[in-house]
VEXGU-666441 format. One line per field, with one value per residue (C-alpha): x, y, z; residue number from 1; chain; residue in one letter. Coordinates in steps of 0.2 Angstrom, whole numbers. Layout:
N
u <- (X  ...)
v <- (Y  ...)
w <- (Z  ...)
n <- (NUM  ...)
chain <- (A  ...)
res <- (A  ...)
END
This chain:
378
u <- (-229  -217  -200  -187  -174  -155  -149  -165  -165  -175  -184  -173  -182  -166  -167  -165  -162  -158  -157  -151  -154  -148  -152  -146  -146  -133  -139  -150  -163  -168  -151  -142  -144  -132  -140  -133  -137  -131  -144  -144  -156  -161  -166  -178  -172  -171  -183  -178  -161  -167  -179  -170  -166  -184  -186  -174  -190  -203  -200  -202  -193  -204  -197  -181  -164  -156  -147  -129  -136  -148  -147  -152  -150  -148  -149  -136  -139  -127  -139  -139  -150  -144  -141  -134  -123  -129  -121  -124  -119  -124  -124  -138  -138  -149  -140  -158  -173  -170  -154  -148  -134  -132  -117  -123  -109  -116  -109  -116  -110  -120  -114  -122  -128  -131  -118  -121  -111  -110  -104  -99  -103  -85  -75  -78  -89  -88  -94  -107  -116  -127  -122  -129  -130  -127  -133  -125  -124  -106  -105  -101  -103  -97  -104  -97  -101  -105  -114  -117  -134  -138  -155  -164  -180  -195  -192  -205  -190  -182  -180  -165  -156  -140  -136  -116  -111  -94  -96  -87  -95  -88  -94  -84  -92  -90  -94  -108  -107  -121  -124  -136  -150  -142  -138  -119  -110  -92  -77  -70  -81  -63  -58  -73  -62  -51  -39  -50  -65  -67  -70  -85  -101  -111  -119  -101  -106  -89  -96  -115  -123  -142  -146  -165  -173  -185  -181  -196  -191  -200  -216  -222  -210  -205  -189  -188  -175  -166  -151  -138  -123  -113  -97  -97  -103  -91  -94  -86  -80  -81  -76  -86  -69  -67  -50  -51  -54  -71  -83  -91  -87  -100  -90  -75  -68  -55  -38  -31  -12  -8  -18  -33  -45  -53  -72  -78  -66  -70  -81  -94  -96  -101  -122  -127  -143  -152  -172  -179  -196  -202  -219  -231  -245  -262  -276  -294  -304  -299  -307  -298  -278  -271  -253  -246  -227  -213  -202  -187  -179  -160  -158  -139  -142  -131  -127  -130  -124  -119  -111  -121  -106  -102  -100  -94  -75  -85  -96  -87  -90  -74  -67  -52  -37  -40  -55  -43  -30  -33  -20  -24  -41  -46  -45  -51  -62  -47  -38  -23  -21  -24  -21  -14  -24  -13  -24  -39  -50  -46  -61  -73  -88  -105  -118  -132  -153  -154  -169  -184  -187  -196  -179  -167  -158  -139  -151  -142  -150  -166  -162  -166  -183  -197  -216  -230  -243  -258  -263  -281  -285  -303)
v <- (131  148  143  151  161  153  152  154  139  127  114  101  84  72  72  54  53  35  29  13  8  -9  -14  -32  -41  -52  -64  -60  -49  -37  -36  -29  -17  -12  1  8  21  31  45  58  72  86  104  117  137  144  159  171  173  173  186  197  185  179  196  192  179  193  207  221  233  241  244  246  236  242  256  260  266  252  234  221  201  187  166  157  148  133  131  116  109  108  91  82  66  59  41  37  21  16  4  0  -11  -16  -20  -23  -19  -2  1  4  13  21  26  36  43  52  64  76  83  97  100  113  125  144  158  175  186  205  213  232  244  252  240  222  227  239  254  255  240  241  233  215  202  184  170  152  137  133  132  116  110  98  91  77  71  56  53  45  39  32  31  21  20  10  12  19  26  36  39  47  50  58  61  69  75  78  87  98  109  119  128  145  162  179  186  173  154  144  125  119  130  148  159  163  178  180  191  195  189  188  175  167  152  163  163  163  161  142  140  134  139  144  127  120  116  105  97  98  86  87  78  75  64  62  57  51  57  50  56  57  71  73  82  83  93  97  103  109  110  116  122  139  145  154  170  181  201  212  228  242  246  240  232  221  233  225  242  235  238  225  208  210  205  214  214  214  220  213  198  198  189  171  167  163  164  170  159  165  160  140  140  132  129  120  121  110  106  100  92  84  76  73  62  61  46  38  52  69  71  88  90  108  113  124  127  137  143  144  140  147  163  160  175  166  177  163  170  186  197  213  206  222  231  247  245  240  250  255  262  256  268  261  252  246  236  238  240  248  254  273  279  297  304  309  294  303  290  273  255  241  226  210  197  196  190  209  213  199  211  204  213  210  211  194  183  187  201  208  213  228  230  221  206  191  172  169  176  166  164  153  152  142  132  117  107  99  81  71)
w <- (-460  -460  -463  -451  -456  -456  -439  -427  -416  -420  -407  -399  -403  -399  -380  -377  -360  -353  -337  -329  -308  -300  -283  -276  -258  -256  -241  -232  -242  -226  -220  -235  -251  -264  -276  -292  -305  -320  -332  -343  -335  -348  -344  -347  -348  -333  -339  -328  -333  -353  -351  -362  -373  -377  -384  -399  -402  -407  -418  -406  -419  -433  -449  -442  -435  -418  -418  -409  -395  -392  -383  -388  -384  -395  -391  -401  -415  -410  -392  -386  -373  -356  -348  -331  -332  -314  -309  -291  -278  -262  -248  -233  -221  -207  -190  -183  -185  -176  -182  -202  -209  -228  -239  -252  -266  -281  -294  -307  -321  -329  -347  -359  -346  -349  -348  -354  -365  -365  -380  -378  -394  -399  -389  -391  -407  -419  -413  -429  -418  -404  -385  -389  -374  -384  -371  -374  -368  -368  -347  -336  -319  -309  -290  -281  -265  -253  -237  -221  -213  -196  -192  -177  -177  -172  -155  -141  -132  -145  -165  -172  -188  -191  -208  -215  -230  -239  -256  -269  -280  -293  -310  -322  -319  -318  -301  -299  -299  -297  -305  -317  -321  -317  -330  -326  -331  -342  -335  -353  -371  -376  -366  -359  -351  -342  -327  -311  -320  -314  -295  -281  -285  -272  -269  -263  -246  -240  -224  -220  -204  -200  -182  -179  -167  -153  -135  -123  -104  -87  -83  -103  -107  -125  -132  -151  -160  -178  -178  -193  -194  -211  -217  -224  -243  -255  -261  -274  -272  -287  -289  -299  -311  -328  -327  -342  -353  -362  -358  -343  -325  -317  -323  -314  -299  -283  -286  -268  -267  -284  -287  -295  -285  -292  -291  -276  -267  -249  -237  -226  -209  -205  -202  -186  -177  -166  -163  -147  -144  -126  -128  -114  -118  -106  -108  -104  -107  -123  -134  -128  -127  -122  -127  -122  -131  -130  -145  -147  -161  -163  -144  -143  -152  -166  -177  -195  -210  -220  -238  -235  -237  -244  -263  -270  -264  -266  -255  -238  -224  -223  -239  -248  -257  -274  -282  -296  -284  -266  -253  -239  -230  -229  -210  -216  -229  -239  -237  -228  -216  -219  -213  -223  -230  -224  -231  -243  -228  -220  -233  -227  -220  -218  -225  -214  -217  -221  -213  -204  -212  -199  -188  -187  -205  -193  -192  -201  -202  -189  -171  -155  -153  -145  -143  -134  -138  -134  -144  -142  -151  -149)
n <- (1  2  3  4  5  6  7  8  9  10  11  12  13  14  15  16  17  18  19  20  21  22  23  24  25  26  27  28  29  30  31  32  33  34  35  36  37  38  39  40  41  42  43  44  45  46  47  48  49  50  51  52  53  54  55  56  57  58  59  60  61  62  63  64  65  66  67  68  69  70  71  72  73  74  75  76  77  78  79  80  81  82  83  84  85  86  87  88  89  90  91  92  93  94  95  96  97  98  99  100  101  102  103  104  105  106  107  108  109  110  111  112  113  114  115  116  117  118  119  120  121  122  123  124  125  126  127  128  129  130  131  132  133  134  135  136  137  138  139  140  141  142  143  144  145  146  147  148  149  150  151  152  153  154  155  156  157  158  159  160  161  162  163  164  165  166  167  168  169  170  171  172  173  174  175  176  177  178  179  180  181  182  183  184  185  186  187  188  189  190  191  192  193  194  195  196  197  198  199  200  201  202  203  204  205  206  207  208  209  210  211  212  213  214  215  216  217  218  219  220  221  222  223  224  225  226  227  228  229  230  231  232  233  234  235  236  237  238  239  240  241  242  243  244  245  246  247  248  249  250  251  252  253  254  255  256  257  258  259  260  261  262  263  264  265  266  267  268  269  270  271  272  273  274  275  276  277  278  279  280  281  282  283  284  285  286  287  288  289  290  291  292  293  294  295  296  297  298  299  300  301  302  303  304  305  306  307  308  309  310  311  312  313  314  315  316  317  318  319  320  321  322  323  324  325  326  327  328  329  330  331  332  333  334  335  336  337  338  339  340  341  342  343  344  345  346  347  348  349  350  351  352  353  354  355  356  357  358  359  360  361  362  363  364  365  366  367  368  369  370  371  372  373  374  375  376  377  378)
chain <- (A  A  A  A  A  A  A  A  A  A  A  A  A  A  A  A  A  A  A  A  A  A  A  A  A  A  A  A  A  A  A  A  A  A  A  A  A  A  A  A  A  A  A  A  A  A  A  A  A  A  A  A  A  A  A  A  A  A  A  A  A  A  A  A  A  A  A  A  A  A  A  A  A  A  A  A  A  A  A  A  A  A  A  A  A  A  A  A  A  A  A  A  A  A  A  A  A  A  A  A  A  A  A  A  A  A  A  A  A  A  A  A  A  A  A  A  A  A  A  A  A  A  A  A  A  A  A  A  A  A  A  A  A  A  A  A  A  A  A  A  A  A  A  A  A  A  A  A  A  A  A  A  A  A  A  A  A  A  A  A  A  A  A  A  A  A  A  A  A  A  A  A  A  A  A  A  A  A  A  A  A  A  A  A  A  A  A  A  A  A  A  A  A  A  A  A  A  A  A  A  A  A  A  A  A  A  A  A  A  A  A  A  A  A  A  A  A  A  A  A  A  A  A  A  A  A  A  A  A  A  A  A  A  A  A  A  A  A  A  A  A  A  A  A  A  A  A  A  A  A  A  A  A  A  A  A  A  A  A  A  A  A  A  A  A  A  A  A  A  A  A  A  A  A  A  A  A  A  A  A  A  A  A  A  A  A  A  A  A  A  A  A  A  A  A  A  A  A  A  A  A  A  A  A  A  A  A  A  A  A  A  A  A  A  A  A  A  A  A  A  A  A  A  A  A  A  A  A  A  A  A  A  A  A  A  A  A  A  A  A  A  A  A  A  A  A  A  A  A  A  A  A  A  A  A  A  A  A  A  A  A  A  A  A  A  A  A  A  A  A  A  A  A  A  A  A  A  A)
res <- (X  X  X  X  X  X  X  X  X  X  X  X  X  X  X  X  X  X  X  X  X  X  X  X  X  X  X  X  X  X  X  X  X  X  X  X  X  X  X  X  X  X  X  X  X  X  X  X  X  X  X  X  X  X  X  X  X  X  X  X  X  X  X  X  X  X  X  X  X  X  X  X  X  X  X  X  X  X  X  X  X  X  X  X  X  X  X  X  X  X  X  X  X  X  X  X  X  X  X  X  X  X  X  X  X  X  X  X  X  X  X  X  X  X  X  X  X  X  X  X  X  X  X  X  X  X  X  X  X  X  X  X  X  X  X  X  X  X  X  X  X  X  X  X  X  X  X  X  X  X  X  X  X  X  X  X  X  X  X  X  X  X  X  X  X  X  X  X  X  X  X  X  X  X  X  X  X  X  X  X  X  X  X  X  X  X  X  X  X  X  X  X  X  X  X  X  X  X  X  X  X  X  X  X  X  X  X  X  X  X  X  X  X  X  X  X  X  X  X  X  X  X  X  X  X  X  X  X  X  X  X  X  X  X  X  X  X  X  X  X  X  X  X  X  X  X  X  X  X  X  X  X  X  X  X  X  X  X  X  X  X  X  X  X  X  X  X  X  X  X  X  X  X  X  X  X  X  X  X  X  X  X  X  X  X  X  X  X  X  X  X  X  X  X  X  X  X  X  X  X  X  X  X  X  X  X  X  X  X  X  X  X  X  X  X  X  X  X  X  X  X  X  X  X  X  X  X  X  X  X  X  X  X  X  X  X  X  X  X  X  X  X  X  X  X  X  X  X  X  X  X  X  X  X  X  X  X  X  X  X  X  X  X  X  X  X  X  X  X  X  X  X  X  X  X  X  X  X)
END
């Protein structure tokens, strides 16, 4: 074959990946389980986010390197495969044979995931160099969380389970954190690890319950329902001024009277939502069973915006006096009169035209809604 040049990675054969699971019944063997478990999960590249980068494969320049003015992206030759240390632990136990309770704790800890670095022609580089985008792998993640079950089941008058969770995400980024396969960003090439860069990613959901069940009434009436109920999702707010000084102005985050800002930061609004289905069913004979429904949507309305908040201090509805460290909000287009920020929740504004897509652009999670239904079977 071709031998490749010094420094081009190379496939990554050495993905031993072992996993060990135990599971034992002390007593009674349908009464109790204890369950245990600890692997090493590889990756793949999450492709999107190494678009550019899978240029630097090809040769798409012809006689030629890039010039000063162009860009260009290069994966790093120390790459290293991404992978999750996951250990888990649980506890089941059967009350009855409608009743059963779970205790479920389980961590991951993703090592080697993908950060991307942007170097700047003339400020982090020489300025006889072009703006290069060096992807690594140099990122870490950590999730935590246990949870709670109770489920009854096997019953003709009702089936219900009720399932909590208490977890803690958190990842390093720029003005985006996400875990595991998500190409995260860098505040400053020259101190990648820097203050603030380490915070929730946006996976770090602290308290999340899901209630679902079915509840047979007198006279063959059915009420089903899932219901959710979490905690609200972080968010980060950036600012489009270049107040680190490495040539870009889309990697740094608000600095609200004073203090810089930290990744993500702010919260959202907690999700909740409950969807209800009434149900009757009719028979004819043995062969033909008419069941007409009613379903609704988000019964109570709620307004759902979750983290979908204004992500960037310059574009709030409601200017501020300066970009670069903001202190008060703009009452008039020159800025004449103004009114101070108290506290960095003062710039919390939801940014609205998130999900159903066919609503007004204010329209924020899935609005109340409900439709009709008969259902035929034979």
């Amino acid at each position: 074959g071709v031998a490749l040049a010094p420094g081009v990675p190379r496939d990554y054969r050495g993905a031993f990946a072992p996993r060990l699971g135990v599971a034992y019944s002390p007593g009674d063997p349908d009464k109790t389980v204890i369950r245990a478990g600890v692997g090493l999960y590889f990756n793949d590249l999450s492709q999107n986010g190494w678009v550019n980068a899978f240029q630097a494969v090809n040769e798409p320049f012809s006689g030629s390197l890039l010039g000063p003015t162009d860009q260009g992206a290069i994966i790093d030759a120390n790459y290293h495969t991404p992978y999750a240390l996951q250990a888990t632990a649980g506890f089941e136990r059967a009350f009855s044979n409608t009743w059963r309770v779970n205790v479920h704790y389980e961590h991951h800890q993703g090592v080697h995931q993908y950060r991307r670095y942007q170097y700047v022609s003339g400020v982090t580089l020489p300025a006889a160099l072009p703006d290069i985008s060096l992807f690594r792998s140099d990122n870490r993640s950590r999730y935590d969380g246990v949870s709670f079950l109770v489920q009854h089941r096997l019953s003709r008058r009702f089936e219900l389970t009720a399932h909590y969770t208490l977890a803690s995400a958190s990842t390093w980024g720029a003005t985006v954190g996400e875990l595991f396969d998500y190409v995260n960003g860098v505040s400053d090439v020259r101190n990648p690890f820097g203050p603030g860069d380490h915070g929730p990613s946006g996976e770090d959901v602290r308290h999340r319950f899901v209630l679902a069940g079915t509840l047979q009434l007198p006279r063959k009436v059915e009420l089903a329902t899932l219901s959710q109920f979490e905690s609200a999702r972080p968010f980060t707010l950036s600012t489009n001024v270049d107040l680190n000084g490495d040539g870009l102005d889309s990697n740094d985050r608000a600095v609200i009277n004073g203090v810089a800002t930290t990744l993500d930061q702010f919260r959202g609004v907690p999700f909740y939502q409950v969807d209800l289905r009434v149900s009757r069913e009719f028979r004819f004979g043995e062969r033909f069973a008419l069941r007409p429904f009613v379903e609704f949507f988000n019964l109570f309305n709620r307004v759902n915006p979750g983290n979908n908040f204004v992500a960037n201090i310059a574009g709030l509805p409601t200017p501020v006096n300066n970009r670069a460290n903001a202190t008060a909000f703009c009452l008039d287009p020159s800025c004449t009169q103004t009114r101070p920020i108290n506290s960095p929740n003062d710039v919390r504004v939801a940014a609205g035209a998130l999900g159903d897509f066919f609503g007004p652009g204010t329209t924020v999670g899935m609005p109340f809604a409900a439709q009709f239904g008969v259902r035929l079977s034979f």
